[in-house]
C-alpha positions as a Markdown table, in Angstrom:
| # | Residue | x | y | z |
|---|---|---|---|---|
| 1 | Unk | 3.0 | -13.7 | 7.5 |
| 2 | Unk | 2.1 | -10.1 | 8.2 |
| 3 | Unk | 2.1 | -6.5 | 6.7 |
| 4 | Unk | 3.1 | -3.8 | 8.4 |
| 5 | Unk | 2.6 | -0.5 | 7.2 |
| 6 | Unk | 4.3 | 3.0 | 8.7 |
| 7 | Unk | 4.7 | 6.8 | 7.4 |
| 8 | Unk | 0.8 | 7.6 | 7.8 |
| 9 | Unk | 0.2 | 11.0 | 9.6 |
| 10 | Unk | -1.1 | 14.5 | 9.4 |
| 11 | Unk | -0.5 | 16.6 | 6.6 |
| 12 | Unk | -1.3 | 20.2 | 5.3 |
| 13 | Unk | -2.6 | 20.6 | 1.7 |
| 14 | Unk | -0.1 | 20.9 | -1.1 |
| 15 | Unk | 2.3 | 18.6 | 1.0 |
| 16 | Unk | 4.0 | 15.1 | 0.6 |
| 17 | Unk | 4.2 | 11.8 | 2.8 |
| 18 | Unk | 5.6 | 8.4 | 2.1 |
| 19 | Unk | 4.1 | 5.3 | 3.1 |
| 20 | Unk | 6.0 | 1.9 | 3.6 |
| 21 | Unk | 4.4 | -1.4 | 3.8 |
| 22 | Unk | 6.8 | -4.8 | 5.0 |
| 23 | Unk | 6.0 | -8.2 | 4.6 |
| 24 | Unk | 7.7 | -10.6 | 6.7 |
| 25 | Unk | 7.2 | -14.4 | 7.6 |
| 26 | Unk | 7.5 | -17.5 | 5.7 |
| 27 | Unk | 7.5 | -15.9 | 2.0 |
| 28 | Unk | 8.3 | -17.9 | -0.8 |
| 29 | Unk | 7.8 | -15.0 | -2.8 |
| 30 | Unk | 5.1 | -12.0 | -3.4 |
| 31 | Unk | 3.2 | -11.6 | -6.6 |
| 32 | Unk | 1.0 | -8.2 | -6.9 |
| 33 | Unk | 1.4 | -5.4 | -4.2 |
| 34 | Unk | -1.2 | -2.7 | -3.7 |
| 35 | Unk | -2.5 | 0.2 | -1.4 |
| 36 | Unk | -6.0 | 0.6 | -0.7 |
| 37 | Unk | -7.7 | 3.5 | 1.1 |
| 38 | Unk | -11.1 | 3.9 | 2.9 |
| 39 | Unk | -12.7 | 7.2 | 4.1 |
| 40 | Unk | -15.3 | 7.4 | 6.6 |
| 41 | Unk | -18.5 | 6.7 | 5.5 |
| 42 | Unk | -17.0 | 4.9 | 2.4 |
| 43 | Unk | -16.4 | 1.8 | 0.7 |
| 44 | Unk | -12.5 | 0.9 | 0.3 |
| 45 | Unk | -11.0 | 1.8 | -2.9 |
| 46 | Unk | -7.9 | 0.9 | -4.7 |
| 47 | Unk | -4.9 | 3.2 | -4.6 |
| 48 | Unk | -2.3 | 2.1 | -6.6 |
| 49 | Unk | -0.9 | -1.4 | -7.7 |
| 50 | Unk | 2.2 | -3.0 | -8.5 |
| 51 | Unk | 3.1 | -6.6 | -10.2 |
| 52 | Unk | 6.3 | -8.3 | -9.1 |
| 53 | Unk | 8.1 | -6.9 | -12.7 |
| 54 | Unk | 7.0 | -3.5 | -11.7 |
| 55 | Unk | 3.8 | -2.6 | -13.7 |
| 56 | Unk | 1.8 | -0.3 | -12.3 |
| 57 | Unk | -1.8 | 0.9 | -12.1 |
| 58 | Unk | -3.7 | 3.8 | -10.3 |
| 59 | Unk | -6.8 | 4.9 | -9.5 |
| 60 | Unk | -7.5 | 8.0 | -11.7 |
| 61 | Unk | -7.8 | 10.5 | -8.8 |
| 62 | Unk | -4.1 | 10.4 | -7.9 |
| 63 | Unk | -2.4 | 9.5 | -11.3 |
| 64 | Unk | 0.2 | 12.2 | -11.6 |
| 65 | Unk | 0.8 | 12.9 | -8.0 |
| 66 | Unk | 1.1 | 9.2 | -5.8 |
| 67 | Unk | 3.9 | 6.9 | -6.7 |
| 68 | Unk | 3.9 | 3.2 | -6.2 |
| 69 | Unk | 6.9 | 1.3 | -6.0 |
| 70 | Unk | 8.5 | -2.2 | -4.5 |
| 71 | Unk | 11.9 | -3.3 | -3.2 |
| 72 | Unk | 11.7 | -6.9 | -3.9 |
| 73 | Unk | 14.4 | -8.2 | -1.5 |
| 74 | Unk | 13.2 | -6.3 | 1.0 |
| 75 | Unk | 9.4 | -7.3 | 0.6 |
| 76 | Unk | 8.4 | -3.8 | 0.8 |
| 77 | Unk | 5.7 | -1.6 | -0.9 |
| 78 | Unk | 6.1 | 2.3 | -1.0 |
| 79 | Unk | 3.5 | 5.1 | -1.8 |
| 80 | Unk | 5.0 | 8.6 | -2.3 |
| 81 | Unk | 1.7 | 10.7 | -2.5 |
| 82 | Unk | 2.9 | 14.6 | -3.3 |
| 83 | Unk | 0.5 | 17.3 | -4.1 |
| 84 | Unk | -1.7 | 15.8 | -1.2 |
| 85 | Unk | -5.5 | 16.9 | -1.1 |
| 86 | Unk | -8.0 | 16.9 | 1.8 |
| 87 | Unk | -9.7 | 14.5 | -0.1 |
| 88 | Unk | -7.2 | 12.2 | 0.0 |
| 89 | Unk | -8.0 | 11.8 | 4.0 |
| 90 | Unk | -8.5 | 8.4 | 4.8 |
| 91 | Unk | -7.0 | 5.2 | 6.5 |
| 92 | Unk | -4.5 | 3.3 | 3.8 |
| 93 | Unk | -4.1 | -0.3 | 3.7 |
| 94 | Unk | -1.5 | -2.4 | 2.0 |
| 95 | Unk | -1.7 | -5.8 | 0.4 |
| 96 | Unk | 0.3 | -8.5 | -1.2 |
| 97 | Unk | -1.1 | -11.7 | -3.3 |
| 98 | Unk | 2.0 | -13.9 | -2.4 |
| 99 | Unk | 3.1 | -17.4 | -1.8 |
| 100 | Unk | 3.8 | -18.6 | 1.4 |
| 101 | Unk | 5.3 | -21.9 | 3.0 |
| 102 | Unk | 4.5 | -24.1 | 5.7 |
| 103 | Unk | 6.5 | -26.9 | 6.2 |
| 104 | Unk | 6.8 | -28.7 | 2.9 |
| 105 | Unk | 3.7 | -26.9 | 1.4 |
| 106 | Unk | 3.5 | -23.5 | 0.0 |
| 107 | Unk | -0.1 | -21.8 | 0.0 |
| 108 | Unk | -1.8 | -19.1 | -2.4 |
| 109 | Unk | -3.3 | -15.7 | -0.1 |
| 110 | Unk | -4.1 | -12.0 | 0.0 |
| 111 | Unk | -2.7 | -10.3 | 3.1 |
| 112 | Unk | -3.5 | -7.0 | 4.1 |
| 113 | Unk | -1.8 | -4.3 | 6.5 |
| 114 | Unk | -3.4 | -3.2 | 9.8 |
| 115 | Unk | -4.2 | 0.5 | 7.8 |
| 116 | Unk | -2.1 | 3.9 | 8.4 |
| 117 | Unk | -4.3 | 6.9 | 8.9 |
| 118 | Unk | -3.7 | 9.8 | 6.5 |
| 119 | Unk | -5.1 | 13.0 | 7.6 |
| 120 | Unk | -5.3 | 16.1 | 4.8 |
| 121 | Unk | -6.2 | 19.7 | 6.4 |
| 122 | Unk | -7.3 | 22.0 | 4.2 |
């Protein structure tokens, strides 16, 4: 199983990107998807989350400007994050809590994404 994420990149203030984040592998299926981030000099922090029936949570500094969402059959997280600000300049990672099989077993884990940097200038 792994995450990969895309869409990370340099940005002015006031402007948009979109990440994406695809698992792939044996899957049996994926519970709870989220995007962290983690400035320099900082401890990660939770983004935005999503449950498998879409619920969603986010971190108070970007309610009202990211979006979290999920395409299910394609095993893929997206964060639209509009109204970008230099401080959101940091390196995002993805996750997923999901089920995975080997052989005739299937297994409980958190995986995470390699990170995407997102760079903010002012």
């Amino acid at each position: 199983v792994q995450l990969v994420e895309s869409g990370g990149g340099l940005v002015q203030s006031g402007g948009s990107l979109r990440l994406a984040c695809a698992a792939s592998g044996s899957i049996f299926s994926i519970n709870e998807m989220g995007w962290y981030r983690q400035a320099p000099g900082k401890q990660r922090e939770l983004v935005a989350g999503i449950t498998s029936l879409g619920s969603t949570n986010y971190a108070g500094s970007v309610k009202g400007r990211f979006t979290i969402s999920r395409d299910n059959v394609k095993n893929t997280v997206y964060l639209q994050m509009n109204s970008l600000k230099p401080e959101d300049t940091a390196v995002y990672y993805c996750n997923a809590d999901l089920i995975y099989y080997s052989g005739e077993h299937h297994y409980t884990d958190l995986y995470w994404g390699q990170g995407t940097q997102v760079t903010v200038s002012s």
